[in-house]
Short mmCIF file of the C-alpha atoms (twelve columns), coordinates in Angstrom:
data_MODEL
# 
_entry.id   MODEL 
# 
loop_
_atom_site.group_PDB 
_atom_site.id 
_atom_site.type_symbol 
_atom_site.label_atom_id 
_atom_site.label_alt_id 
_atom_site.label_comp_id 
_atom_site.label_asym_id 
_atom_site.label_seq_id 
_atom_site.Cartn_x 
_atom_site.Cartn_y 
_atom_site.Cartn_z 
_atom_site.pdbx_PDB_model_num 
ATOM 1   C CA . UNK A 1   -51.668 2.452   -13.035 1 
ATOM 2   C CA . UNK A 2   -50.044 -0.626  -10.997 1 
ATOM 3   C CA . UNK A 3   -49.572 -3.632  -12.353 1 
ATOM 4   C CA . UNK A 4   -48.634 -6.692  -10.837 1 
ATOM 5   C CA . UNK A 5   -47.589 -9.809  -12.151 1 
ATOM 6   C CA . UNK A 6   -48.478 -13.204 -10.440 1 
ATOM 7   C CA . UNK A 7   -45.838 -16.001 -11.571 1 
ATOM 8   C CA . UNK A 8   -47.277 -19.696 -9.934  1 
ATOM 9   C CA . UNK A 9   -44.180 -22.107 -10.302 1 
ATOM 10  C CA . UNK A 10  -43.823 -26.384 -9.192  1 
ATOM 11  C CA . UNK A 11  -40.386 -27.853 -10.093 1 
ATOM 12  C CA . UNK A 12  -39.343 -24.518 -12.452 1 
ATOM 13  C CA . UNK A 13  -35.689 -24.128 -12.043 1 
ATOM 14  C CA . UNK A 14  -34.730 -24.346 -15.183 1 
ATOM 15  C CA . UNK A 15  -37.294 -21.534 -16.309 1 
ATOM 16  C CA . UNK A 16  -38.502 -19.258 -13.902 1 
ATOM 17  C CA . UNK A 17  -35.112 -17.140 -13.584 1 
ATOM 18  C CA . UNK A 18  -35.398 -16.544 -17.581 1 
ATOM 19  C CA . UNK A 19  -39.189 -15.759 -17.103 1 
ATOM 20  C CA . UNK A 20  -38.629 -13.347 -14.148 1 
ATOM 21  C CA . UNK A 21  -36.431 -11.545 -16.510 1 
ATOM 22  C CA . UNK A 22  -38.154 -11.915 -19.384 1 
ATOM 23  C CA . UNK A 23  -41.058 -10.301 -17.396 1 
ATOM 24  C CA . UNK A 24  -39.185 -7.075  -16.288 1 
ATOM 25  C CA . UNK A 25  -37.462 -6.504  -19.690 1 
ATOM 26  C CA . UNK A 26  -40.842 -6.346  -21.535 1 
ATOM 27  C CA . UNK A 27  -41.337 -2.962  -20.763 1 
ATOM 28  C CA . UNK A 28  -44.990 -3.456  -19.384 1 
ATOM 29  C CA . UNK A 29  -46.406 -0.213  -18.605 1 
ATOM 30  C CA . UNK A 30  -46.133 0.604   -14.435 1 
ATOM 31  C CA . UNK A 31  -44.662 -2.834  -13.763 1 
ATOM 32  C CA . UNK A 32  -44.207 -2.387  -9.754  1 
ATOM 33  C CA . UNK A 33  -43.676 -5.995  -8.093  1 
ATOM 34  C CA . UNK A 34  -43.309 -9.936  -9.710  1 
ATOM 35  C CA . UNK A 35  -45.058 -12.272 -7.080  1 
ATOM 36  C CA . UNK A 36  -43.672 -15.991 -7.026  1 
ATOM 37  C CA . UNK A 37  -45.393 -18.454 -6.042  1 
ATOM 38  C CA . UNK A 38  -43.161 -21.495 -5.359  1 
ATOM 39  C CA . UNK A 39  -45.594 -24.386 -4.652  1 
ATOM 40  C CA . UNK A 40  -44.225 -26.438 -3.168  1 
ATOM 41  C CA . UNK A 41  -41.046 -26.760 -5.382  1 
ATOM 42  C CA . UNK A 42  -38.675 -29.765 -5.079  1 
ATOM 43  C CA . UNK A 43  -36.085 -28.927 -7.169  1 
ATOM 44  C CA . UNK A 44  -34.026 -25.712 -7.213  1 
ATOM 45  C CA . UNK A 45  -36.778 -23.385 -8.096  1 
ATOM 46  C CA . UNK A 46  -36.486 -21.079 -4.968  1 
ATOM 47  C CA . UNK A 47  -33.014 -20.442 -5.662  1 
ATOM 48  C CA . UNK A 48  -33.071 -19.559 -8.708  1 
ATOM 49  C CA . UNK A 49  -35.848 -17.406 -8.375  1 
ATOM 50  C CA . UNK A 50  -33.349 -15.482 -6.197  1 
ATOM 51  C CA . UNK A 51  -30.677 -15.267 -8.513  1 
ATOM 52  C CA . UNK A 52  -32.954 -13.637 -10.849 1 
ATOM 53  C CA . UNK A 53  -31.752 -9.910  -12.098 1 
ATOM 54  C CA . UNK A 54  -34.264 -7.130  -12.271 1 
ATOM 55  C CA . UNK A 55  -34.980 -3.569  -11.623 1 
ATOM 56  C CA . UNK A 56  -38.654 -4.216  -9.695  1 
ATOM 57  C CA . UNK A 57  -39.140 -5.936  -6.618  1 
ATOM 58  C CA . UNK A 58  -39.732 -9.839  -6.912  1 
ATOM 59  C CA . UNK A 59  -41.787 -10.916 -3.709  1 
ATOM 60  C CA . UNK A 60  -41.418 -14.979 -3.196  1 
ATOM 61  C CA . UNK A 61  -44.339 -16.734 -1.452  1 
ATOM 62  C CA . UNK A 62  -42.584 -20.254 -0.338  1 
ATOM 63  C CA . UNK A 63  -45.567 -22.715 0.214   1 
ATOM 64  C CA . UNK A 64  -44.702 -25.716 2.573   1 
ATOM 65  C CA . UNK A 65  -46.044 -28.641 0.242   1 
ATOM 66  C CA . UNK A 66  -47.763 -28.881 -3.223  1 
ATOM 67  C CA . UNK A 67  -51.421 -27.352 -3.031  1 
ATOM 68  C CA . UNK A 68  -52.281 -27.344 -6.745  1 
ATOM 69  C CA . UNK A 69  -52.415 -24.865 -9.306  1 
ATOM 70  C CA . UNK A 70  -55.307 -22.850 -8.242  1 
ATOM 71  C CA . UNK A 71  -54.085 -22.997 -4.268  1 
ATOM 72  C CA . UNK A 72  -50.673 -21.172 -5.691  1 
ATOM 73  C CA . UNK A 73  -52.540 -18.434 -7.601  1 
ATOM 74  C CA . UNK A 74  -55.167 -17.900 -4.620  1 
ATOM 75  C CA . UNK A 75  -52.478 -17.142 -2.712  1 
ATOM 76  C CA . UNK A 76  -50.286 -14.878 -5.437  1 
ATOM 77  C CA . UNK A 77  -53.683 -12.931 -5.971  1 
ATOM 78  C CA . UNK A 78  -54.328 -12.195 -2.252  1 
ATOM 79  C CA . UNK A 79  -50.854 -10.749 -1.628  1 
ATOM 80  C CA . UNK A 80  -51.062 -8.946  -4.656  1 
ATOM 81  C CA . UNK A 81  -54.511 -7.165  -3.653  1 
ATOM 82  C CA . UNK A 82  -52.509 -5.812  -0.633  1 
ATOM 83  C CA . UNK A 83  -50.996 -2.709  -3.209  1 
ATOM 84  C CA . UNK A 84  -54.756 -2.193  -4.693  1 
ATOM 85  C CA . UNK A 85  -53.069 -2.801  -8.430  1 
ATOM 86  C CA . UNK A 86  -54.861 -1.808  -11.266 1 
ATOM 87  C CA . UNK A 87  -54.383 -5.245  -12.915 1 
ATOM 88  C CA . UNK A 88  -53.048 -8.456  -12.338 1 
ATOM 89  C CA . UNK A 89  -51.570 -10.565 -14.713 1 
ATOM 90  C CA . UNK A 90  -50.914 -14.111 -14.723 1 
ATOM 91  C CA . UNK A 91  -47.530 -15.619 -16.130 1 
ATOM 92  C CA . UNK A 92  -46.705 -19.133 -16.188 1 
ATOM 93  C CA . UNK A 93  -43.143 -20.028 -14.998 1 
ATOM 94  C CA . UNK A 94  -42.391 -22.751 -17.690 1 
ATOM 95  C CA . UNK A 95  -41.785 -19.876 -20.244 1 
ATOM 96  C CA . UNK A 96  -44.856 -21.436 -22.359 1 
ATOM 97  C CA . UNK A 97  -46.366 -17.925 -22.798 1 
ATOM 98  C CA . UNK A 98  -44.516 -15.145 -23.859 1 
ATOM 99  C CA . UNK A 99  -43.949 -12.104 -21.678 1 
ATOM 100 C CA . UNK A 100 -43.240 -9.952  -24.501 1 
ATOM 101 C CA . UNK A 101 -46.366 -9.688  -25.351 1 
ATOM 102 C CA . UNK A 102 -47.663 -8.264  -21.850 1 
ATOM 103 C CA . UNK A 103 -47.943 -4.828  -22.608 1 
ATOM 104 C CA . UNK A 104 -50.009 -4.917  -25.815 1 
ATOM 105 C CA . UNK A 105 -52.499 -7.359  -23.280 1 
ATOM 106 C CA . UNK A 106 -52.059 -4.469  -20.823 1 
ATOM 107 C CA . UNK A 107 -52.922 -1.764  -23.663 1 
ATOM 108 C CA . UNK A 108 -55.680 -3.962  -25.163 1 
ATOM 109 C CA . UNK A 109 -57.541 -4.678  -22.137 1 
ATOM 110 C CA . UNK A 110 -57.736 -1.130  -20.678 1 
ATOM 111 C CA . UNK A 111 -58.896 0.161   -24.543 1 
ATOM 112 C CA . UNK A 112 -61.517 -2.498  -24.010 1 
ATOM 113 C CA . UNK A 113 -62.203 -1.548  -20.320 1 
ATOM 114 C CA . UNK A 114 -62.231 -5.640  -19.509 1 
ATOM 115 C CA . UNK A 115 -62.546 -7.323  -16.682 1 
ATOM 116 C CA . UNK A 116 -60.962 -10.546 -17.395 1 
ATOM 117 C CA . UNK A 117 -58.784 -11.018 -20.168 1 
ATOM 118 C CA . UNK A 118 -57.570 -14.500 -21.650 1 
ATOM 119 C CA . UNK A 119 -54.940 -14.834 -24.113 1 
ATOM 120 C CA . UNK A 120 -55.981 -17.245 -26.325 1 
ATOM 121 C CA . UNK A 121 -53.114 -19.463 -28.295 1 
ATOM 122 C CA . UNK A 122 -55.966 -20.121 -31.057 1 
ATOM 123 C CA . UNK A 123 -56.392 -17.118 -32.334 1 
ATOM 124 C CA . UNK A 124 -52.686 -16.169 -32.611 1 
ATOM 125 C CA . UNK A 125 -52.795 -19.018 -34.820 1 
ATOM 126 C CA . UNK A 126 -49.279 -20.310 -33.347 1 
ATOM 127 C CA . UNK A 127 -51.116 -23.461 -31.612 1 
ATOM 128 C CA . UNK A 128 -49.911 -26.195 -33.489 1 
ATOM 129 C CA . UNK A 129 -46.685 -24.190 -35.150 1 
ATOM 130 C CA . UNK A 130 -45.635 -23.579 -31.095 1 
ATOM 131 C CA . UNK A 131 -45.666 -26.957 -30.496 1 
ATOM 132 C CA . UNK A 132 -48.990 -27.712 -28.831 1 
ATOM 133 C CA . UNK A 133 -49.890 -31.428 -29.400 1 
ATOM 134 C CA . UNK A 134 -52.597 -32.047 -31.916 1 
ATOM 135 C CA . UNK A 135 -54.087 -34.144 -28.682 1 
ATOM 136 C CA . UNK A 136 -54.731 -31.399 -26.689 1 
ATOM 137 C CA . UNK A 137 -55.612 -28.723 -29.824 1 
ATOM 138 C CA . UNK A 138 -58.521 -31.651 -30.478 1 
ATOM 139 C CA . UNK A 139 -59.588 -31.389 -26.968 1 
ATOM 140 C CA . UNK A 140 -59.190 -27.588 -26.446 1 
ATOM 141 C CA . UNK A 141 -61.767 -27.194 -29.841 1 
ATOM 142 C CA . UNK A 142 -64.446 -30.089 -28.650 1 
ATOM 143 C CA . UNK A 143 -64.418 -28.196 -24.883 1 
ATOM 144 C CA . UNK A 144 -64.451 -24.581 -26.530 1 
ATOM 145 C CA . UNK A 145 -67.533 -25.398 -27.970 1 
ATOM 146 C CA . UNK A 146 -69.173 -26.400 -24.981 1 
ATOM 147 C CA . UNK A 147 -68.152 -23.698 -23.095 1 
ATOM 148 C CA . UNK A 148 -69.205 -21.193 -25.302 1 
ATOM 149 C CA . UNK A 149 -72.292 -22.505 -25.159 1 
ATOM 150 C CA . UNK A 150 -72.545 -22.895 -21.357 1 
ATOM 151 C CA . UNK A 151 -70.697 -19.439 -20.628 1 
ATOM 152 C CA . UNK A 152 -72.368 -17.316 -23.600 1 
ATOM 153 C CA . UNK A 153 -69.329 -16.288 -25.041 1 
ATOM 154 C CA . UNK A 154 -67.400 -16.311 -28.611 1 
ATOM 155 C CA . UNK A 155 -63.861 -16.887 -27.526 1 
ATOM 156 C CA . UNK A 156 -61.274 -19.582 -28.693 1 
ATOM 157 C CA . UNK A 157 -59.711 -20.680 -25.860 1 
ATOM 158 C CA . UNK A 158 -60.325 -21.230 -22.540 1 
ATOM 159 C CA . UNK A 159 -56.923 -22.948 -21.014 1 
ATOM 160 C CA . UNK A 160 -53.865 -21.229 -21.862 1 
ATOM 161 C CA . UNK A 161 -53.944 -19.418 -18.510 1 
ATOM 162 C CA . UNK A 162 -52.350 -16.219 -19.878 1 
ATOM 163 C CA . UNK A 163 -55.107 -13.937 -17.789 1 
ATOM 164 C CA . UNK A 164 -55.126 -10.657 -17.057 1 
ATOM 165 C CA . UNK A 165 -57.288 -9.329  -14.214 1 
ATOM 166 C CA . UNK A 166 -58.581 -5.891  -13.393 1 
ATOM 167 C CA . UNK A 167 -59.335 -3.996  -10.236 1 
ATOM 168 C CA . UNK A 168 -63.241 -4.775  -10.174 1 
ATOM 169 C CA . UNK A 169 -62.350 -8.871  -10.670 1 
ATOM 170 C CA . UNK A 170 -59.660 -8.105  -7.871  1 
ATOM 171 C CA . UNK A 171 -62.376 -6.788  -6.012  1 
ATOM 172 C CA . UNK A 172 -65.427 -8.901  -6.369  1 
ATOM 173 C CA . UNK A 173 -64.576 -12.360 -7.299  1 
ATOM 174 C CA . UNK A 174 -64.189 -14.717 -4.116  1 
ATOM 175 C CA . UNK A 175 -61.044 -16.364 -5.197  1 
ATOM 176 C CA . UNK A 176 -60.989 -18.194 -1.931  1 
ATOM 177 C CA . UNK A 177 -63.794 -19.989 -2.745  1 
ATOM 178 C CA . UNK A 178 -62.636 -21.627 -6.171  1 
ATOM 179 C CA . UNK A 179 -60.939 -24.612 -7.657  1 
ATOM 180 C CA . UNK A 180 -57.598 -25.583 -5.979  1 
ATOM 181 C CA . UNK A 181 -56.688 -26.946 -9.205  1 
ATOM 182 C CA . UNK A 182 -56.152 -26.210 -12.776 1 
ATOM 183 C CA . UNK A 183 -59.969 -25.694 -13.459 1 
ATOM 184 C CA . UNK A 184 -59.130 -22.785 -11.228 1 
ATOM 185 C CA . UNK A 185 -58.729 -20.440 -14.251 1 
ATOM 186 C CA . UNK A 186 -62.568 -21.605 -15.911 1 
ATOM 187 C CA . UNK A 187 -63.761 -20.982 -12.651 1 
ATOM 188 C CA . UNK A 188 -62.515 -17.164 -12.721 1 
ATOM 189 C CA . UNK A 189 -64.368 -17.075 -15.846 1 
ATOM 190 C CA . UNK A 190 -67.433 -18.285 -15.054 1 
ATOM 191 C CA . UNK A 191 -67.272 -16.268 -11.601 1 
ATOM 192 C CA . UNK A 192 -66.948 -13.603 -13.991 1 
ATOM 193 C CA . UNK A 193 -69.500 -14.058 -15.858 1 
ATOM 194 C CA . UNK A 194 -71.706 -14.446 -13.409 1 
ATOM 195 C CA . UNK A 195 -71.057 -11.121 -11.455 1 
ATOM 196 C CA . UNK A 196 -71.822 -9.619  -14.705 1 
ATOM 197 C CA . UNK A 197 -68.433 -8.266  -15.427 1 
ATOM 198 C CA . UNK A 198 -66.755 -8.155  -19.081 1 
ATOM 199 C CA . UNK A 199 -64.672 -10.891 -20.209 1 
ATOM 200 C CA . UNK A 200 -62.859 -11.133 -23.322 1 
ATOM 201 C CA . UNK A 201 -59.379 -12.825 -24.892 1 
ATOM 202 C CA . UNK A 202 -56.371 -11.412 -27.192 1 
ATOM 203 C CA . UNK A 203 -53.751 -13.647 -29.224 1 
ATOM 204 C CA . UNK A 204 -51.036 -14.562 -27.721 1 
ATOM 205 C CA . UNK A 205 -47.643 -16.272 -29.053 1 
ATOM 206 C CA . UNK A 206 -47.262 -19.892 -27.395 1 
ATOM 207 C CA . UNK A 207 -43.574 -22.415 -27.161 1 
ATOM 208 C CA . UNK A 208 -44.330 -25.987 -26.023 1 
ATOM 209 C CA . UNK A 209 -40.729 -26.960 -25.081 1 
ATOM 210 C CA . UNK A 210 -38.902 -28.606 -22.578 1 
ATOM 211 C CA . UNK A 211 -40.999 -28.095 -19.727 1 
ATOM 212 C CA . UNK A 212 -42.898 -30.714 -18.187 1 
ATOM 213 C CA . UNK A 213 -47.013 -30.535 -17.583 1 
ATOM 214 C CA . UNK A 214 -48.557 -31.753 -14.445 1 
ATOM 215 C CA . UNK A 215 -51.946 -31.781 -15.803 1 
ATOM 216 C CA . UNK A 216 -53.913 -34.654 -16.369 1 
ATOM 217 C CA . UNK A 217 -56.159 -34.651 -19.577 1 
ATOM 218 C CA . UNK A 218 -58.814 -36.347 -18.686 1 
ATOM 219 C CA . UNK A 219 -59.427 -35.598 -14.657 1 
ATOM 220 C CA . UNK A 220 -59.195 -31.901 -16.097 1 
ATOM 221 C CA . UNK A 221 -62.110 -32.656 -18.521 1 
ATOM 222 C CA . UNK A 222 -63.786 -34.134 -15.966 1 
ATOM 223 C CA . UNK A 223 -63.347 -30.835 -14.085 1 
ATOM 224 C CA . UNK A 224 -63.868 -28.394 -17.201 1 
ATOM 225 C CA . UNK A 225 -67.390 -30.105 -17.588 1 
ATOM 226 C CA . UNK A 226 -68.316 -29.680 -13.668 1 
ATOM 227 C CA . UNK A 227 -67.222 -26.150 -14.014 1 
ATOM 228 C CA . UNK A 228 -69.998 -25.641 -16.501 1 
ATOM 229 C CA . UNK A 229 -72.455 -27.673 -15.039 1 
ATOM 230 C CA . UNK A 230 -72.318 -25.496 -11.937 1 
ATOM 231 C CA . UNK A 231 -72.470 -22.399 -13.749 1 
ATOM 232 C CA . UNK A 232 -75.725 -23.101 -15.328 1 
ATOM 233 C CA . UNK A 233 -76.624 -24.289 -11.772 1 
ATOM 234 C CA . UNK A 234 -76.210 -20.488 -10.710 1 
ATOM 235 C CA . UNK A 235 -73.216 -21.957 -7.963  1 
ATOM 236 C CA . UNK A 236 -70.800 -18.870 -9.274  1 
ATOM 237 C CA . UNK A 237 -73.814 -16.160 -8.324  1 
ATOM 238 C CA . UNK A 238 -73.195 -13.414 -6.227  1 
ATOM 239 C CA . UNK A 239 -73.740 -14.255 -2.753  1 
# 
């Protein structure tokens, strides 16, 4: 098995050297490569991404200018196709999700034989005790509702973008054609579920700390609720 990890990172520097690290030391089963994707960065994030310490090749991607959330990961997922992984996993660089926990997602998904696989901060039941503001755990139980509905599923959250991707997502979702933005993740899901492939979420640990969001509540509502609306529209079909 291969596994890759995608790491998307804006203004990071005082994270993404930890996370790196924190990312190699968890022991995830046939680690080979760490992709970063520096979006963009202003600060001293590609530096420090440099300075970072680990046994397994770290391949930088320096973008030119900010494209977004979902432009970053389009392009971490497309390099990381090039060594045909078994699965893909997505890591935040802001060290809000916990890399520890990676192979247990790993080992949990392949016992499941998923597709997609969305850790899901709700049913760790470390939310609210991790810090998350009682704003956006409001919000995140209102839109989980919805989407369940739209999306026929029974999950608990939708947004922490802890994913994990396997080779037949890899394959057959057209990332290209998705959400530059943070809706970017939904859209996976919904692709997902349209293609017919299995989609599913596991607890994971969350730390709302020092680091500082760039997403905007209520645009990315706006966005959430287009995401559904073109799903039931059938725009997430296979060509």
């Amino acid at each position: 098995m291969r596994l890759v990890v995608v790491v998307p990172a804006y203004n990071a520097s005082r994270f993404v050297r930890g996370v790196i690290e924190r990312i190699a030391g968890a022991s995830a089963p046939d680690l080979t490569r760490i992709v970063v994707v520096n979006d963009g960065s202003t600060d001293a994030t590609s530096a420090e991404v440099a300075r970072a310490r680990v046994s397994c090749e770290v391949a930088r991607i320096d973008r030119a200018r900010n494209g977004g959330y979902g432009a970053a990961m389009k392009d971490g997922l497309a390099l990381a196709c090039g060594w045909d992984p078994e699965i893909v996993a997505c890591i935040h660089a802001d060290g809000q999700y916990s890399p520890e926990v990676l192979p247990d997602l790993v080992a949990d998904m392949r016992a499941r034989s998923l597709d997609v696989l969305q850790g899901s901060r709700i049913a760790s039941g470390t939310a609210l005790s991790g810090g998350m503001p009682i704003y956006k755990y409001m919000a995140n139980a209102i839109l989980n509702r919805i989407e369940n509905r739209a999306l026929g599923l029974a999950m608990t959250d939708y947004h922490s973008g802890y994913l994990l991707y396997g080779r037949r997502a890899l394959r057959s979702l057209p990332f290209g054609n998705l959400s530059d933005s943070f809706d970017f993740d939904l859209e996976v899901i919904a692709s997902a579920r349209a293609h017919g492939l299995l989609v599913s979420e596991a607890p994971v640990p969350t730390h709302y700390g020092a680091e500082v969001s760039h997403l905007r509540p209520i645009a990315y509502g706006m966005r959430v609720l287009r995401v559904l609306w073109n799903y039931r529209r059938g725009r997430y079909a296979p060509a």
